[in-house]
Each structure stands twice: as structure tokens, then as C-alpha cells.
C-alpha positions in Angstrom: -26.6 -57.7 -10.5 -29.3 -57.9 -7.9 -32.2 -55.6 -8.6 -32.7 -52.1 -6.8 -35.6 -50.9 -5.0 -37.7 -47.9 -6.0 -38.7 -46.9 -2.7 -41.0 -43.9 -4.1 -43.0 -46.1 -5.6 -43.1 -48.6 -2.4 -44.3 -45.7 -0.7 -47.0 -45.1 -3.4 -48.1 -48.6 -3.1 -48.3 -48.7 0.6 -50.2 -45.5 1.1 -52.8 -46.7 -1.2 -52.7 -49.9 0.8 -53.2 -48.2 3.9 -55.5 -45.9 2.6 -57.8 -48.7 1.7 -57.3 -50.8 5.4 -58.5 -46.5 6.8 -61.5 -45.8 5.1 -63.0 -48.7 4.9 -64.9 -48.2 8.0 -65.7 -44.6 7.6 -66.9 -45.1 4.1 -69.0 -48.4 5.1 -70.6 -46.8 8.0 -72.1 -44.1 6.1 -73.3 -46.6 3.2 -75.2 -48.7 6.2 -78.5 -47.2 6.5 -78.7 -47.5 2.9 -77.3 -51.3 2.6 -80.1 -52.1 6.0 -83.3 -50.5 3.7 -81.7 -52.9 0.4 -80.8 -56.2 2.0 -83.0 -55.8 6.0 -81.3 -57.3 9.1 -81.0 -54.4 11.0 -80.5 -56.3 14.0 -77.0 -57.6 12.6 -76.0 -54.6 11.3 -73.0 -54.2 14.1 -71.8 -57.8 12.8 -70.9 -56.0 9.6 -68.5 -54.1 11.6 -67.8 -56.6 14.2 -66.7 -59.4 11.9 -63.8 -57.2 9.7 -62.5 -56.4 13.6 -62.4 -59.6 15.0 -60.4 -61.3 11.7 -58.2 -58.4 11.1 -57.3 -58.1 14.6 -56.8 -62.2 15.1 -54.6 -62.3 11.9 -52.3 -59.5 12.1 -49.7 -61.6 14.6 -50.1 -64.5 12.5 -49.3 -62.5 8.8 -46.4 -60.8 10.6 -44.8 -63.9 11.4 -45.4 -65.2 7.9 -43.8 -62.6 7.0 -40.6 -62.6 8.8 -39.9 -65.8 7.3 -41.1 -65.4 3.7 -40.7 -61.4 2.9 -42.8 -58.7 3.2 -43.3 -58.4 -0.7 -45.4 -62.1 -0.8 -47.7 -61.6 2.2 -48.3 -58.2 1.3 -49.8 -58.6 -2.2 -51.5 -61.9 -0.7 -53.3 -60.0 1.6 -54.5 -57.5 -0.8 -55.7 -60.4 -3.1 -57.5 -61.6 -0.4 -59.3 -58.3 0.1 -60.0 -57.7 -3.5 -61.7 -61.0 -3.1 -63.7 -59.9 -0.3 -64.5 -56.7 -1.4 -66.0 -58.2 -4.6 -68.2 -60.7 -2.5 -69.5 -57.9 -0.2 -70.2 -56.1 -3.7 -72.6 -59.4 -4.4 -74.0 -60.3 -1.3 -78.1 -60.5 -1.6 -78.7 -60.9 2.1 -77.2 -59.8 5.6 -75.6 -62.2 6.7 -73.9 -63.2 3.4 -72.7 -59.8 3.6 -71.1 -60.5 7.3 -69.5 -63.3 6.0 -67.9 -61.7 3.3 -66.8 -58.9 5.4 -64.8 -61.3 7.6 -62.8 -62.7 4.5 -62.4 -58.5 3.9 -61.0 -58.2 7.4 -58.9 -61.6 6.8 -56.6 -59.7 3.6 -56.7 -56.0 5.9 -55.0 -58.3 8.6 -52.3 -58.5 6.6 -52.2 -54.7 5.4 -52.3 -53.8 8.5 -49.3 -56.0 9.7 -46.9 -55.7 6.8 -47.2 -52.1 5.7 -45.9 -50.2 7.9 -42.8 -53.0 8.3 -42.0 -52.3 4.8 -41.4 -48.8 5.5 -39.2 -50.0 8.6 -37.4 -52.2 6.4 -36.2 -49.8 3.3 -35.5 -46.7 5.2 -33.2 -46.0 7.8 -33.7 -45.6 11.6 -33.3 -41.3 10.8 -35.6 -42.1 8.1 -38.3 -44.2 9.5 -39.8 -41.4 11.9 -40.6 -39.1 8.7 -42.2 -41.8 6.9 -44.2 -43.2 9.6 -45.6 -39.4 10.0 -46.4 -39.6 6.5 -48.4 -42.6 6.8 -50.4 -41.1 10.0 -51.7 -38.6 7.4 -53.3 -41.4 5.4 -55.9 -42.3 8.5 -56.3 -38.8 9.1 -57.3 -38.1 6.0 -59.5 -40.8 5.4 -61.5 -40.2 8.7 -62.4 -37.3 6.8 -62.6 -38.1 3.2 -64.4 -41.6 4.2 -68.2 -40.0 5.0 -67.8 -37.7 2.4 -67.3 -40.5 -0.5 -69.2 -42.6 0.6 -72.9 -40.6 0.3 -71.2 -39.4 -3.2 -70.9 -42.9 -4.1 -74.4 -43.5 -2.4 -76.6 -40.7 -4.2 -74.2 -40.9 -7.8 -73.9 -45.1 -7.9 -75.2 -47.5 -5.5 -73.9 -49.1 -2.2 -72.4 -52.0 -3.9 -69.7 -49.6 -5.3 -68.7 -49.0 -1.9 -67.0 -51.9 -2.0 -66.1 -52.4 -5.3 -64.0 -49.0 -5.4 -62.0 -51.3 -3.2 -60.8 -53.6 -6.1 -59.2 -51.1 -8.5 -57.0 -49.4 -5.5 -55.6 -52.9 -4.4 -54.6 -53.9 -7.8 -52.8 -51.0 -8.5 -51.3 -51.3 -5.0 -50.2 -54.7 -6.1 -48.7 -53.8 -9.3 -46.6 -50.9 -8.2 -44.9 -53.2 -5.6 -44.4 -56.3 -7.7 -41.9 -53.9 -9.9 -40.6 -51.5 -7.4 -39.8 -54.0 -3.9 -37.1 -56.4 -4.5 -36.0 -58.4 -1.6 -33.2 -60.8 -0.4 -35.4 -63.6 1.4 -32.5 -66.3 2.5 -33.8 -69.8 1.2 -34.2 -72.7 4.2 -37.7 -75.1 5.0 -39.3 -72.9 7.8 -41.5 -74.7 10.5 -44.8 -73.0 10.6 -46.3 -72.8 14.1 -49.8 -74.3 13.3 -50.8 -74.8 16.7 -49.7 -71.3 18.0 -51.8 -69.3 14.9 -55.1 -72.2 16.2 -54.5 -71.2 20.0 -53.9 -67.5 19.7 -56.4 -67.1 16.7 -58.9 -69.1 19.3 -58.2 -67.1 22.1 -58.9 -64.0 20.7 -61.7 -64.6 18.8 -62.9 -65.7 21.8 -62.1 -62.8 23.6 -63.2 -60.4 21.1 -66.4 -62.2 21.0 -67.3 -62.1 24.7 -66.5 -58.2 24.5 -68.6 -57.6 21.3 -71.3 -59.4 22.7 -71.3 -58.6 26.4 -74.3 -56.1 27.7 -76.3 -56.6 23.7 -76.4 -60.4 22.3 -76.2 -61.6 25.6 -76.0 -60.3 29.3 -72.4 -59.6 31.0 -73.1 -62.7 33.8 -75.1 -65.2 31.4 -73.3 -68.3 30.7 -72.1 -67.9 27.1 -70.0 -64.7 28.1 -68.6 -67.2 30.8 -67.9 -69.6 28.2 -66.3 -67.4 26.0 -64.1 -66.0 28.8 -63.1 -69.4 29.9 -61.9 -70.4 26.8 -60.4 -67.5 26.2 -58.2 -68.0 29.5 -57.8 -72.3 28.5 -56.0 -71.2 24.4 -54.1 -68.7 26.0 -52.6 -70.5 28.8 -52.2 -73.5 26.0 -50.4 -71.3 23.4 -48.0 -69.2 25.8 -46.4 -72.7 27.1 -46.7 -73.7 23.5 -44.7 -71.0 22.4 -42.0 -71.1 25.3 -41.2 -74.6 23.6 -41.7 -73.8 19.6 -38.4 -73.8 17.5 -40.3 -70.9 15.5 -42.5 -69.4 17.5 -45.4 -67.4 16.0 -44.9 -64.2 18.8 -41.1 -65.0 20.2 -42.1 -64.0 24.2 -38.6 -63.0 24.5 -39.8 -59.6 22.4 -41.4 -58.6 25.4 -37.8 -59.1 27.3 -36.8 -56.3 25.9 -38.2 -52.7 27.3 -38.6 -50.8 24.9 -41.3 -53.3 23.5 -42.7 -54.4 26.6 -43.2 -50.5 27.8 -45.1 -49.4 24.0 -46.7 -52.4 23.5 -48.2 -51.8 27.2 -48.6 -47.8 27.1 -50.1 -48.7 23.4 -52.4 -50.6 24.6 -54.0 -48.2 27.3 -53.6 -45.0 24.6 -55.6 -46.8 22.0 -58.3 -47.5 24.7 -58.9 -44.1 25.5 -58.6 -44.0 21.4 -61.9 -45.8 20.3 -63.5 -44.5 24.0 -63.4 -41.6 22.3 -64.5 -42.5 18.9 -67.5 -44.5 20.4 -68.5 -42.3 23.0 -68.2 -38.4 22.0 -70.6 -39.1 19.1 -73.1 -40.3 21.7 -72.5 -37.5 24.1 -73.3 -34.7 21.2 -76.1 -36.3 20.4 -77.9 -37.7 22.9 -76.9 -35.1 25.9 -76.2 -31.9 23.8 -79.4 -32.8 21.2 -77.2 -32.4 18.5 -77.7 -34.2 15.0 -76.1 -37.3 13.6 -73.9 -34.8 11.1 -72.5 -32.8 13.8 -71.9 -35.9 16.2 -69.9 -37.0 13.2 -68.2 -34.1 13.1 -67.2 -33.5 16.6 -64.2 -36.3 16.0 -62.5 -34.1 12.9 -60.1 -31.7 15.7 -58.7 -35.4 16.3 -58.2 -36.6 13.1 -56.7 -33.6 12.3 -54.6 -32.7 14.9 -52.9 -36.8 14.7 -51.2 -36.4 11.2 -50.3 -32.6 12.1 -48.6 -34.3 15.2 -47.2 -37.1 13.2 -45.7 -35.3 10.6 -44.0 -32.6 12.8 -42.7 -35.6 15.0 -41.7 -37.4 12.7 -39.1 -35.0 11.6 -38.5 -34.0 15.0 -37.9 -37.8 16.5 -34.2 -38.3 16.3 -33.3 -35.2 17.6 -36.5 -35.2 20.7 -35.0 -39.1 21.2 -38.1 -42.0 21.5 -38.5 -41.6 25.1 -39.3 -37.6 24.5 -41.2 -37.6 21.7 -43.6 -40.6 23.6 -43.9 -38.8 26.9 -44.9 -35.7 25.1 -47.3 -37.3 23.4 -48.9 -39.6 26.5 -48.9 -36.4 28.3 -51.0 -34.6 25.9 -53.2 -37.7 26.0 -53.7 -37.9 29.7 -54.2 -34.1 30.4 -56.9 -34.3 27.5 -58.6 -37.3 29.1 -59.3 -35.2 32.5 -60.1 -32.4 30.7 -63.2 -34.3 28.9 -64.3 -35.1 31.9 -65.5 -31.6 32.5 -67.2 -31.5 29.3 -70.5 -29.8 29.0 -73.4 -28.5 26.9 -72.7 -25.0 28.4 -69.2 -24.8 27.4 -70.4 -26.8 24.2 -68.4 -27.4 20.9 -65.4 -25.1 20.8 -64.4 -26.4 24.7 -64.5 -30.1 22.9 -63.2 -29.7 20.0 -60.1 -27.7 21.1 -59.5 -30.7 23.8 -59.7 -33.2 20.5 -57.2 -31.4 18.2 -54.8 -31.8 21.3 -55.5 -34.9 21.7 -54.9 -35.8 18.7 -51.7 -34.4 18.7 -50.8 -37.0 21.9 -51.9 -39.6 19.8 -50.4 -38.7 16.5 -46.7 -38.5 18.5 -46.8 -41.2 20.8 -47.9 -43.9 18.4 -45.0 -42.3 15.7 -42.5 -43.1 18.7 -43.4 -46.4 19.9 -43.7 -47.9 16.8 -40.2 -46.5 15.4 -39.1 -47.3 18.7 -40.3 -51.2 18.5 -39.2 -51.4 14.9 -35.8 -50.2 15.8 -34.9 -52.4 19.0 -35.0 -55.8 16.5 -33.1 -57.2 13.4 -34.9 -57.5 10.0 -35.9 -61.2 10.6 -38.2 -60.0 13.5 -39.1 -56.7 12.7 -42.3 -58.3 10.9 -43.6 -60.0 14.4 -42.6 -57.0 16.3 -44.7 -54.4 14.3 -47.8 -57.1 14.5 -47.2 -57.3 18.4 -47.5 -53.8 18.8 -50.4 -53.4 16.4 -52.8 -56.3 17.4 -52.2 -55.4 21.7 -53.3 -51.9 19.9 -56.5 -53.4 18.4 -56.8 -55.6 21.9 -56.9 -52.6 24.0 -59.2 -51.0 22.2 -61.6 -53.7 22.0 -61.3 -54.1 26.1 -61.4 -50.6 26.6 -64.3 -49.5 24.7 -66.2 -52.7 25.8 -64.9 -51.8 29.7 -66.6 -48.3 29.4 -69.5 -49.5 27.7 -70.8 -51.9 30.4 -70.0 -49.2 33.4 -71.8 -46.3 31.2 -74.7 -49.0 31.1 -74.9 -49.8 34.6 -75.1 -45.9 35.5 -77.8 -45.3 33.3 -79.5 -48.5 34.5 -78.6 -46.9 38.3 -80.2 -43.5 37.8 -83.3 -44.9 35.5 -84.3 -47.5 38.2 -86.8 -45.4 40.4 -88.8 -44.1 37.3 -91.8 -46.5 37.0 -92.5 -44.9 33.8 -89.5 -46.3 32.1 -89.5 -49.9 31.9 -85.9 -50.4 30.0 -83.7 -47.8 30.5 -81.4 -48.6 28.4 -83.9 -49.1 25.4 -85.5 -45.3 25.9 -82.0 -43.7 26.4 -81.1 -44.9 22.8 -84.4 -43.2 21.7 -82.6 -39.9 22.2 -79.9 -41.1 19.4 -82.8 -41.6 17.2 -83.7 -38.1 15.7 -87.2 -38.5 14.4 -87.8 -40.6 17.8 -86.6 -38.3 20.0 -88.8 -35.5 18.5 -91.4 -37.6 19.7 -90.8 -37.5 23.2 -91.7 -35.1 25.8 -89.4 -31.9 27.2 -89.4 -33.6 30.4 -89.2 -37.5 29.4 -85.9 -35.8 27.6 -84.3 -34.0 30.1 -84.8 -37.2 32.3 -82.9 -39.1 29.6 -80.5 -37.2 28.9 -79.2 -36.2 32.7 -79.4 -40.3 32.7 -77.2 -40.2 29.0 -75.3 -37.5 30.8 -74.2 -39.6 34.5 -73.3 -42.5 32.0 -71.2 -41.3 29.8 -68.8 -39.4 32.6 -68.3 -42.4 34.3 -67.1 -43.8 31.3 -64.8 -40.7 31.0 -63.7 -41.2 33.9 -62.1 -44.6 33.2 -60.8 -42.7 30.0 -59.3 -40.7 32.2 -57.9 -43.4 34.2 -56.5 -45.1 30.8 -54.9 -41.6 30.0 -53.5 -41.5 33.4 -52.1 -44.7 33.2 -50.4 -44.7 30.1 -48.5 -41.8 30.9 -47.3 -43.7 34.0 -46.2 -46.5 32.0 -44.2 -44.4 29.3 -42.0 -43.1 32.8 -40.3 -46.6 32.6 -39.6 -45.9 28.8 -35.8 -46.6 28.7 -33.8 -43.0 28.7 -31.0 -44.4 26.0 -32.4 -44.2 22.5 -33.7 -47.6 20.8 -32.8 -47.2 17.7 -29.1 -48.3 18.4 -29.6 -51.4 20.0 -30.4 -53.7 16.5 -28.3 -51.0 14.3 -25.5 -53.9 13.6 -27.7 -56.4 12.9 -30.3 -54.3 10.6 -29.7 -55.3 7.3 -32.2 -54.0 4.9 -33.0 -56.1 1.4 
């Protein structure tokens, strides 16, 4: 008699899974200043970040493939090995860049977290199901944006940085155990023919991609020759993996996914949502501080209306989705999204901190819905066998477009505050003396009027990148228009059998 699922405690395992993959950022970032004064390298400090992006956004295709053809149950509890392994490197490292390293094999195991968790949850609950769960899970991130900071200068003052890594190790295992005895799955037995060269070509391309973004306008300058290089060979792997995988008898991302519209229009809309996503993230923080004079703790702040206002959304949509239909639920939320994005374009220190934060909380509450539709929209237009590769399609365009996004707004905010900088003789970099006013104790050390200067320089800069948020907002919504009107989640109904 074949053995049952207990799908409480998948969802126990999952969450602590997910959990871990959320916080990890918030909690690291607050532990930096403090990992910089014990191991130096401050100028690599954004590679500590940088590296976990770059392999957990290359790998999640790759892991959801993998796990399409061997079960999510394997993959999953590989990937958390691999980030206990990590996590207890990190723990270890004596100098920066062993630390970087390290990180990477971290982001390598939350590739696969990220890919296969929320495919389980597609996989043992039904299609009515599936929208209250996922809303469950959005909870997880919101929580963590605001539990990570906090934890992480207890851990800080109470232990030492090392632990913030460590506390890593004991939440994996557990996650590990609970699903070894509670997910039992029905893999069919055949050889499979792993697409090497499509994981080489796509993994290349991105990581080149990624690389020439990260690095583009700080390691090097936007028209020097390695960002060239890197773009190039961005364009040579993908060209080479696309015809590879028109011809591969398993291909690592099927093309024909994107045949079908209900993936082709959230994969696309996802991608422009998460932009103005992490536009935000990056670029509030700077305005509070640098334009409003505000301090690093209330810059940090100014993002909690959104990461309170997603899981509200979520979970309200969630159990709202079958009866709003995919194509509602979306549009509501890309509406609330793109009226938002205008709206912070009118942003300013008179109208100050309740005008922002009211805009965040709804804007969180476009993200929050419209993510909870497209991905139960995606996961419900495919059979089992290619749910894994369709969840990791969605999620790593996601990770793509904020990576472009972010790094699109970044060079035009630069170029502004270059623009409106260049006939002060007094300021030889501008870009150099405009980060002084993100620096508290250097800022106090300039002038009233060196400051106002700055900041109406910070200020010009960091609307025109609000204006392509705006234009991101704005063009999501017009994608979700073409979201098809007939639910998704009939179309793979037949051919949805869960182990």
C-alpha cells in the first residue's frame, strides 16, 4: 500500500525552507558592517550580496528541470544540504573573499529552494487549493523583511556574526527531516537525458549578463570594454542555447512553455512588476536618506507598508482567486502596481513619510495579488511532469527583471546626477560626494549649502529613475490586458496527476 502524504507537515517543512531562502538577505545585511570591521574588504562588500544573486538566480531553471524528471522530494533536500554546507563555510571564513566564495555555494542550494518549493505546494494541493497556500507562503517573505533586521543585531550584540550564518544549519535540517517522512512521491522509473549543454549555455549567459549589470557604472564603466565583453557573450550562449534547445529530446526550458499565453503573458508582466519591485527596494532607502536627511533606521523602515501590505494581499487573494478568476485577481493587482508607481513620482520631503508609506502598503498589495495569480496561473496551465520547469521559468525571468531593472535605473539616476553636478567646479566626482550624504557622520560634516546642492542633485536623480518605475508599472499593466479571459486552471486539469 503506497504511502500517504502528510501535507501539514510538507507545509511545515517548506515554510521553514522558504523562510530561510527570505531572510537571508535582510539578516546578512544588517550583520555587514560588523563582518567588514572583523574580516576588512570593504570594497567587496556588494560581492557578498552579488554572488548568492547571480548563482541562485542562474540555477533555479536548471534545479526545476531536475526536478521534473527526478521529484521534487530529492532536489529539494539536495538543495538544502547544499546550503547547510554553505552556510557553515560562510560561518568559517577568515577573509572576504573566502566569505564571497562561500556565499555563492549558499546561493547555489537557495537556487533550488527557491525553484522547488513553491512546486511542491502546486503538486499536493488542488487548483481551488493552490491560491490559499501560495498566500500563505507570501506571508513568509513578508515576515522575514521584518523579522530579518531585527535578528540579526540580536544575534550581533548577544553572539557573534558567525552565528548569522550558522542559525542557518539547524532550520534546514529540520526542514529536511520533516519532508523525508511526510512527502511520498510516485517518480515513474526511465534513464532521463540530462541537457548538459543547455544548463552550460544558459548558466553562461546569465552569469554573464548578471555580471555586466552588477558591474556596470561601479567595477567598471557602462562603455569600457569588459561590459562589452560580457554583453557579447551574453548575446553568443544565448543565441547558442535557444537553437540548442529547439533540437534537445529533454530540453532544460521546453520553448513551447512560452506557446502558451498564460505563461508567456506572467512570465512577461512578472518580469516588469519585479523591476519596479527591487527599484523600489534599492532606491526609496536612498531617497529617505539622502534627499529627506533621514537616518539609516528610518530608511530601513520606509519599505515595512510594503512588506506588509504583500502577505495581507496575498492571503485575502488567495482565498479570493477562484471566485475573482486569474485574469481579475492579476489585473487588480498590476493596477495597484502601476497607479502606485506614478504616484511615487510625486514624492516629496514636504508631503514626507505618511504620503510614502501609504503609496507602499498599496503597493504592496499589487504585488502581493498579482504574483499569487500568475504563479497559480502558470502552475495550473501544465501537467505535473512540467510544473517543476514552469515555476523556475517564472521565478528566474522574475530575478532577471529585477536585476535589469534595478541596474537600468541605476545608470540613468547616475547620469542625472552626473548632468546637474557638472557645472560645479567645486565638486570634482559627483557621484563620489552625492554618496557622502548616505554617510551619516560624513554628511554632518558638510556644509548647509554643499548639502542642499547634493541633495537637489540626489533629488533630480532619483525621479528619473522613478520615472522608468513608472514606465515598468505602466507597462506591466498593459501586458496583463492580453491575460487570456478563460481561467487557466482548466486547461492541464485532465492531465494533473498529483503523487
Amino acid at each position: 500500500m503506497p504511502k500517504t502524504t502528510n501535507r501539514t507537515a510538507v507545509v511545515v517543512a517548506v515554510m521553514l525552507a522558504n523562510f530561510l531562502s527570505a531572510i537571508d538577505l535582510t539578516i546578512v545585511g544588517t550583520a555587514m558592517p560588523t563582518i567588514i570591521g572583523s574580516l576588512g574588504g570593504l570594497p567587496l562588500m556588494s560581492w557578498v550580496f552579488s554572488g548568492f544573486l547571480l548563482a541562485s538566480t542562474v540555477t533555479v531553471p536548471i534545479y526545476g528541470k531536475l526536478s521534473d524528471l527526478y521529484g521534487r522530494k530529492s532536489i529539494f533536500i539536495i538543495s538544502c544540504l547544499i546550503v547547510v554546507i554553505g552556510s557553515i563555510l560562510c560561518a568559517l571564513s577568515t577573509t572576504m573573499v573566502q566569505l564571497i566564495l562561500f556565499r555563492v555555494v549558499q546561493g547555489l542550494g537557495a537556487g533550488g529552494i527557491m525553484a522547488v518549493a513553491t512546486t511542491i505546494v502546486g503538486d499536493i494541493f488542488s487548483v481551488e487549493e493552490r491560491g490559499k497556500m501560495q498566500g500563505l507562503f507570501s506571508t513568509v517573505w513578508g515576515v522575514s523583511a521584518i523579522v530579518g533586521p531585527v535578528l540579526g543585531g540580536v544575534i550581533i550584540q548577544l553572539l557573534s556574526w558567525h552565528w548569522v550564518f550558522y542559525i542557518n544549519v539547524p532550520i534546514a535540517l529540520i526542514a529536511v527531516l520533516v519532508l523525508i517522512y511526510s512527502l511520498h512521491e510516485d517518480i515513474e522509473k526511465k534513464k532521463h537525458q540530462i541537457d548538459y549543454l543547455g544548463a552550460i549555455t544558459l548558466s553562461g549567459s546569465m552569469t554573464a549578463l548578471l555580471f555586466a549589470l552588477l558591474s556596470g557604472g561601479t567595477e567598471f564603466a557602462w562603455l569600457s570594454t569588459p561590459i562589452f565583453a560580457l554583453f557579447g557573450l551574453f548575446l553568443v550562449l544565448l543565441i547558442w542555447f535557444v537553437l540548442h534547445e529547439r533540437k534537445a529530446q529533454e530540453p532544460l526550458v521546453p520553448l513551447d512553455l512560452f506557446a502558451v499565453p498564460v505563461i508567456l503573458v506572467s512570465v512577461l508582466a512578472g518580469f516588469l512588476t519585479q523591476a519596479v519591485l527591487m527599484g523600489v527596494s534599492s532606491y526609496i532607502p536612498s531617497y529617505v536618506q539622502g534627499v529627506w536627511g533621514g537616518t539609516a533606521t528610518q530608511a530601513g523602515l520606509a519599505l515595512m507598508p510594503l512588506s506588509i501590505g504583500w502577505p495581507l494581499a496575498a492571503f485575502f487573494g488567495g482565498r479570493k482567486m477562484i471566485e475573482w478568476g486569474f485574469r481579475r485577481t492579476a489585473l487588480i493587482g498590476v493596477v495597484l502596481i502601476a497607479v502606485t508607481s506614478v504616484l511615487l513620482n510625486f514624492v516629496t520631503p514636504k508631503l514626507g513619510y505618511p504620503y510614502a508609506m501609504a503609496v507602499l502598503f498599496v503597493m504592496g498589495m499589487g504585488m502581493g495579488l498579482s504574483s499569487l495569480a500568475f504563479l497559480v496561473a502558470v502552475q495550473s496551465a501544465v501537467p505535473w511532469n512540467r510544473r517543476g520547469v514552469a515555476t523556475a521559468s517564472l521565478q528566474f525571468i522574475r530575478s532577471l527583471g529585477a536585476a535589469i531593472g534595478v541596474a537600468v535605473m541605476g545608470a540613468v539616476m547616475n547620469a542625472r546626477i552626473q548632468q546637474a553636478l557638472a557645472d560645479e567646479p567645486s565638486i570634482v566626482d559627483p557621484l563620489s560626494a552625492t554618496n557622502d550624504l548616505l554617510d551619516e557622520e560624513k554628511r554632518a560634516e558638510l556644509t548647509p549649502d554643499l548639502v542642499a546642492l547634493l541633495s537637489g542633485a540626489f533629488d533630480t536623480g532619483l525621479h528619473a529613475a522613478f520615472v522608468l518605475l513608472a514606465v515598468f508599472g505602466i507597462g506591466g499593466l498593459l501586458l496583463t490586458l492580453f491575460f487570456p479571459r478563460e481561467r487557466a486552471d482548466g486547461e492541464a486539469a485532465a492531465a494533473d496527476p498529483r503523487p
